[in-house]
C-alpha positions in Angstrom: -10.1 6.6 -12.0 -7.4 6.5 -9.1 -5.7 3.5 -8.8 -4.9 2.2 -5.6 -2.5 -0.6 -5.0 -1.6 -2.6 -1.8 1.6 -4.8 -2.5 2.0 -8.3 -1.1 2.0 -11.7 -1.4 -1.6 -13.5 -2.1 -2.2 -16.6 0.0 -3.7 -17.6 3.4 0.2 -18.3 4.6 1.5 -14.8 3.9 -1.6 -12.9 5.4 0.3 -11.9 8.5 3.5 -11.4 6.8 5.1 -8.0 7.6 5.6 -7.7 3.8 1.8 -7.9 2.8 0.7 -5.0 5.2 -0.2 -3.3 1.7 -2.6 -6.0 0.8 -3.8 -5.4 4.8 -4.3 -1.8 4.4 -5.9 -2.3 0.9 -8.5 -4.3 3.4 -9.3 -1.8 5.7 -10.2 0.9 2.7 -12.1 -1.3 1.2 -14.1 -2.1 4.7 -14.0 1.3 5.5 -15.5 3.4 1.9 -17.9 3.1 -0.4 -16.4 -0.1 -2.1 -18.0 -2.7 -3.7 -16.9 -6.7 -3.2 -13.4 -7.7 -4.3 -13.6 -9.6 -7.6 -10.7 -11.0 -9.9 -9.9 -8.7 -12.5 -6.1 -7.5 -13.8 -4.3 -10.2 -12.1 -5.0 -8.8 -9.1 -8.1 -8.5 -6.6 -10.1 -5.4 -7.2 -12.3 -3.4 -5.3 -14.1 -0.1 -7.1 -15.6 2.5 -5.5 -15.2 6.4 -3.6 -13.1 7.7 -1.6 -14.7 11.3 -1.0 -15.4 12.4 -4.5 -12.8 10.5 -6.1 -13.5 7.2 -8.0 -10.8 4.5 -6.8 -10.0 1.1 -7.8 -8.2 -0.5 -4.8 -5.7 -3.4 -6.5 -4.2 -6.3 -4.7 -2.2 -8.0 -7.3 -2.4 -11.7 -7.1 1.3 -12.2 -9.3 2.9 -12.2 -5.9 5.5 -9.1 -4.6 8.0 -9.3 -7.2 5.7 -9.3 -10.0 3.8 -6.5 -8.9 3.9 -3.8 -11.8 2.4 -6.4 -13.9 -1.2 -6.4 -12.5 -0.5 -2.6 -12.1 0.3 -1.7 -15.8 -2.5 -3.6 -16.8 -5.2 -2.2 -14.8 -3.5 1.6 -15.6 -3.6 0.5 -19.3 -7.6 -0.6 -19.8 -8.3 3.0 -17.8 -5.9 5.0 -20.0 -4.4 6.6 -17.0 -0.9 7.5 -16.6 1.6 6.9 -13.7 0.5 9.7 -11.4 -2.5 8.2 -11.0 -1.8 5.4 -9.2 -0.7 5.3 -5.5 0.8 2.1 -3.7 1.1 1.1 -0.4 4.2 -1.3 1.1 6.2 -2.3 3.3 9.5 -0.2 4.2 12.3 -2.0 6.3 14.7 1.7 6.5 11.5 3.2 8.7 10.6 2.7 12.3 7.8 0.2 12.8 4.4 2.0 12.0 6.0 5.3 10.9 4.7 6.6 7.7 6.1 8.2 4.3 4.6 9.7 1.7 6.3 10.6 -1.5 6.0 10.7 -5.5 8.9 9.3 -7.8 12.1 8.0 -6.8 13.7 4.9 -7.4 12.8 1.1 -5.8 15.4 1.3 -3.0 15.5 -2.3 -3.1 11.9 -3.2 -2.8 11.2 -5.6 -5.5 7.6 -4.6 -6.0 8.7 -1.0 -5.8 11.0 -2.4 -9.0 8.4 -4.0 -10.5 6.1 -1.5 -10.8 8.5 1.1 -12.2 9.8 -1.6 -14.9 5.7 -1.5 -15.7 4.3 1.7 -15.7 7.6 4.3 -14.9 8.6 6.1 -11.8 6.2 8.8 -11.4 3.4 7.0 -9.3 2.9 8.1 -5.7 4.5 5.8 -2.7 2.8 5.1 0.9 5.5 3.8 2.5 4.6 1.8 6.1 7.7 1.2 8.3 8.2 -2.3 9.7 11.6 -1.6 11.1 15.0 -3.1 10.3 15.9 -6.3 12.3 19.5 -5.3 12.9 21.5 -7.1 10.5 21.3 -7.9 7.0 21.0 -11.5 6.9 18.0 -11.4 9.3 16.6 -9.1 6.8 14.3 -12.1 4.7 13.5 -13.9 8.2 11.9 -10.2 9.2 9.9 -9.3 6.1 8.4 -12.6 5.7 7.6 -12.9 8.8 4.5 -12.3 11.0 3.9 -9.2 13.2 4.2 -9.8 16.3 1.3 -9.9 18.7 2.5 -6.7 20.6 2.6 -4.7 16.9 -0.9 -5.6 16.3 -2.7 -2.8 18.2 -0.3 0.0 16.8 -0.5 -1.8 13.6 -4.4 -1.7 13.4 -4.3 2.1 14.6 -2.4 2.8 12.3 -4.0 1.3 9.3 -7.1 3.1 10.4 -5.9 6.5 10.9 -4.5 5.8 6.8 -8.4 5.2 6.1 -9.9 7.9 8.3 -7.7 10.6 6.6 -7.4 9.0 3.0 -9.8 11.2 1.6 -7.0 13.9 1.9 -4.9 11.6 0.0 -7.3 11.1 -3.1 -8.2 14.8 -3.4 -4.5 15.4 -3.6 -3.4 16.9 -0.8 -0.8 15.0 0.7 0.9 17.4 3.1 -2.6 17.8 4.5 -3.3 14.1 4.4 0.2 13.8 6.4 -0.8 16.4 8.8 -4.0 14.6 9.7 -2.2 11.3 9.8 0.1 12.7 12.9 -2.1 14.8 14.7 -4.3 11.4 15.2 -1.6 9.2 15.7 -0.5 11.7 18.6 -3.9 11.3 20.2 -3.6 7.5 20.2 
């Protein structure tokens, strides 16, 4: 079992947030696959089903961003997995809005979920970083992340998540240079 993890903040109010655009793309695979309804389970909302041939539980912990890992290391826990098995998606302020990075390890850069979830389960899970942008200045920084998109971001923002679930069956068999690949070329076409 492949765990899958959007990060954000649960809550009607925070549903636009630039910060919970994990929990929106956690949406859009679930809508997308072969997913079953989202029940409460883990502190967090959870979705099983496929992804290709992989089995995935899509996660959407409910202890709010800075408690992340908690809900995380739980779920990874009752399935006996290990870090590299779970992949989380997130917000990234140092990336240009709607850009994409993919990578496995590294430290939390000063995402507190990021933090979180290393505290919880180690380092050595993969990262699906979504740029939102930097507002320009440091104390604007809070005002920007919890804050919603705009209405102009909202079509690139949708593409976006979409081209993620159209190619994410690169991603659970593993092949993430592939799964980057695809992500561009269809992004280019849009």
């Amino acid at each position: 079992m492949q765990i899958w993890a959007g990060l954000g903040n649960p809550g009607a109010n925070y549903a636009l947030h630039r910060h919970n655009v994990g929990f929106m793309l956690a949406d859009v695979l679930a809508a997308d696959g072969q997913f079953g309804p989202w029940t409460r389970k883990f502190q967090a909302l959870v979705a099983e089903g496929r992804i290709g041939t992989s089995r995935i539980l899509l996660m959407k912990p409910q202890t709010f961003m800075n408690e992340s890992g908690r809900a995380i290391g739980e779920a990874l826990r009752f399935f006996k997995g290990v870090a590299e098995d779970v992949t989380i998606f997130y917000d990234e302020l140092d990336l240009a809005p709607m850009k994409i990075k993919l990578q496995r390890g590294g430290g939390a850069a000063g995402h507190n979920g990021v933090r979180s979830t290393i505290q919880h389960i180690g380092a050595d899970f993969r990262r699906l970083r979504i740029g939102i942008g930097h507002p320009g200045h440091k104390d604007a920084v809070t005002g920007h992340v919890l804050g919603n998109f705009a209405k102009v971001e909202m079509e690139p923002l949708s593409d976006t998540l979409a081209a993620i679930a159209a190619c994410a069956p690169r991603l659970a068999d593993g092949d993430d240079a592939r799964f980057l690949t695809d992500i561009a070329l269809r992004m280019a076409r849009d």
